[in-house]
C-alpha positions in Angstrom: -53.6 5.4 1.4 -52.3 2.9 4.2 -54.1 2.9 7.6 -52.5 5.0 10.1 -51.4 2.9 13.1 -53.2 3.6 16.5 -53.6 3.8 20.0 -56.9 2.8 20.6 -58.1 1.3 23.9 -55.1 0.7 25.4 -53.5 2.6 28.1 -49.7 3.1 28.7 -47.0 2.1 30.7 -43.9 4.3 31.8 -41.6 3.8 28.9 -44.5 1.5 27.0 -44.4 4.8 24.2 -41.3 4.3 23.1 -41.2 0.8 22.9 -44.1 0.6 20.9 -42.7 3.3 18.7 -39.4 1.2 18.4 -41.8 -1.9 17.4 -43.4 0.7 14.8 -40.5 1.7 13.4 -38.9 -2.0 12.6 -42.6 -2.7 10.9 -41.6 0.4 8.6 -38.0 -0.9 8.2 -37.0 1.7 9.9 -33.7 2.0 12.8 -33.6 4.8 15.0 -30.7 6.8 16.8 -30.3 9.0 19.8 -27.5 11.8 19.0 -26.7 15.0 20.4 -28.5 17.9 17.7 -27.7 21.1 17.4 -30.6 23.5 18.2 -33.2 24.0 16.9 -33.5 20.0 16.1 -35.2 17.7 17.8 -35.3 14.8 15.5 -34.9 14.0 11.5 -35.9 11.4 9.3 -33.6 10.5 6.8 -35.5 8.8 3.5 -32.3 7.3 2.1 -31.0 5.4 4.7 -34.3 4.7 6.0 -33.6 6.1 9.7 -35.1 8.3 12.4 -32.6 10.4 14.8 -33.6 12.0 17.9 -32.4 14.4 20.5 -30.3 12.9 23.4 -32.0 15.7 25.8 -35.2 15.2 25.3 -37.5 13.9 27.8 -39.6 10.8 27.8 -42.6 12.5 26.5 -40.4 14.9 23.8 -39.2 11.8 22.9 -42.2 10.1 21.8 -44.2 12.9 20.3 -40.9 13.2 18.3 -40.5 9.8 17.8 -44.0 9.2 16.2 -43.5 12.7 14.1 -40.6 11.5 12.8 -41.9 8.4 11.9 -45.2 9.7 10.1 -42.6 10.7 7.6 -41.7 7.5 7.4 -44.8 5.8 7.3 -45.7 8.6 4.1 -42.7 8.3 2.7 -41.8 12.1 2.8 -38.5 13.1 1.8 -36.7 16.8 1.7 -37.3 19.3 4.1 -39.8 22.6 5.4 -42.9 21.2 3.7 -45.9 22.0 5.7 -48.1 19.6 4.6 -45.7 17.0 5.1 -45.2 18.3 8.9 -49.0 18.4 9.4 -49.5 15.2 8.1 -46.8 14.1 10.5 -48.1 15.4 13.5 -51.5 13.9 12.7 -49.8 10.8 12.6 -47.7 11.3 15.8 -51.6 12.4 17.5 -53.1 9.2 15.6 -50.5 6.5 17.6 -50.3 7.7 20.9 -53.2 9.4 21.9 -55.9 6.6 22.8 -59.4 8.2 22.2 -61.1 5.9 24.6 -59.1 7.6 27.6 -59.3 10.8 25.8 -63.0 11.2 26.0 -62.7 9.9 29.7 -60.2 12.7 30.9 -62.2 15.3 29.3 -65.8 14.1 30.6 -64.3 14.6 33.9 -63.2 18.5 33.1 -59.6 17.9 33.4 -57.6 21.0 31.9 -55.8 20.4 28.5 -52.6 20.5 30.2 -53.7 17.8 32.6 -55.1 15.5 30.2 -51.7 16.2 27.9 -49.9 14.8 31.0 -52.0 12.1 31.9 -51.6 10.6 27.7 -48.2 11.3 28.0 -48.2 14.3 24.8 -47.2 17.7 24.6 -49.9 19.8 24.8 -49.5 20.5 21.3 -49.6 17.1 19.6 -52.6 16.6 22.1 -53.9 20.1 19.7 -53.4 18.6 16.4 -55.5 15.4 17.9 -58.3 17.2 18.3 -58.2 18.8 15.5 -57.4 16.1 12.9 -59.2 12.9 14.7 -62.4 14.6 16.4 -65.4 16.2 15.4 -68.0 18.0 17.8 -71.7 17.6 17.3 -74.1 19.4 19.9 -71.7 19.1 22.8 -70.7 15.3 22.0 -67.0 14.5 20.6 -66.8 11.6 18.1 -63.6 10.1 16.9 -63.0 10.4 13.6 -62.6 7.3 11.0 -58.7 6.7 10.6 
C-alpha cells in the first residue's frame, strides 16, 4: 500500500491547506472544481474523469477537510458510492495530511479543549476524532503517533 502523505512538523499558513491540497491533488493527477451542490453534498470524487468537486459555501476549513477526504479516494483509488470502509479510509487520510502531530501533542500538553485545538489545526472537530483514533495510540498517559 502507498504511503499516505502527511503533515508532519510543519505548521500552516491562512490558506497554506488548500494549496498544499491543490499540490496533492496534481501529484495524483487529479483537477479539482468548486460548484454549487445540492444538499446534503459537500464534495465528490469522480474516478473516471479523475476529478474532485467541492462545495462553493463551504468555508476555509470545510473546504480542506473535504478537500483531503475527497482526495483519499483518490489516492485509494475508490470508485462508486456509500461504502463505509472507503469513507473511513478517507477520513483517515484527510486526518493523516493536515493534522501535524508535532503541534498536536503540543496543544494537548497544554490542556486546550478539543474544540480549541480543532481550531488552532484548522479541522473540524471531527476529522480532528478520526485522527486520534486512526494515527494515535495511548500508553500510561503518553500519546504516541502511530507509523503511517
Amino acid at each position: 500500500m502507498p504511503r499516505t502523505p502527511t503533515n508532519e512538523g510543519r505548521r500552516q499558513t491562512e490558506g497554506e491547506p488548500v494549496k498544499e491540497l491543490l499540490a496533492l491533488a496534481a501529484r495524483l493527477e487529479v483537477s479539482v472544481h468548486v460548484a454549487h451542490l445540492p444538499a446534503p453534498f459537500r464534495g465528490f470524487y469522480d474516478h473516471d474523469r479523475r476529478r474532485v468537486v467541492y462545495d462553493f459555501s463551504l468555508t476555509p476549513i470545510e473546504r480542506a477537510c473535504v478537500l483531503a477526504h475527497e482526495l483519499g479516494h483518490a489516492f485509494y483509488g475508490h470508485q462508486g458510492r456509500d461504502d463505509p470502509d472507503a469513507e473511513a479510509a478517507a477520513d483517515a487520510f484527510a486526518a493523516a495530511v493536515l493534522v501535524d502531530p508535532a503541534l498536536f501533542a503540543e496543544l494537548e500538553s497544554i490542556g486546550l479543549s478539543e474544540e480549541a485545538i480543532a481550531d488552532e489545526l484548522g479541522v473540524t472537530i471531527k476529522l480532528l476524532r478520526v485522527f486520534t483514533e486512526n494515527h494515535l495510540a495511548r500508553v500510561r498517559g503518553v500519546t504516541y503517533t502511530r507509523p503511517r
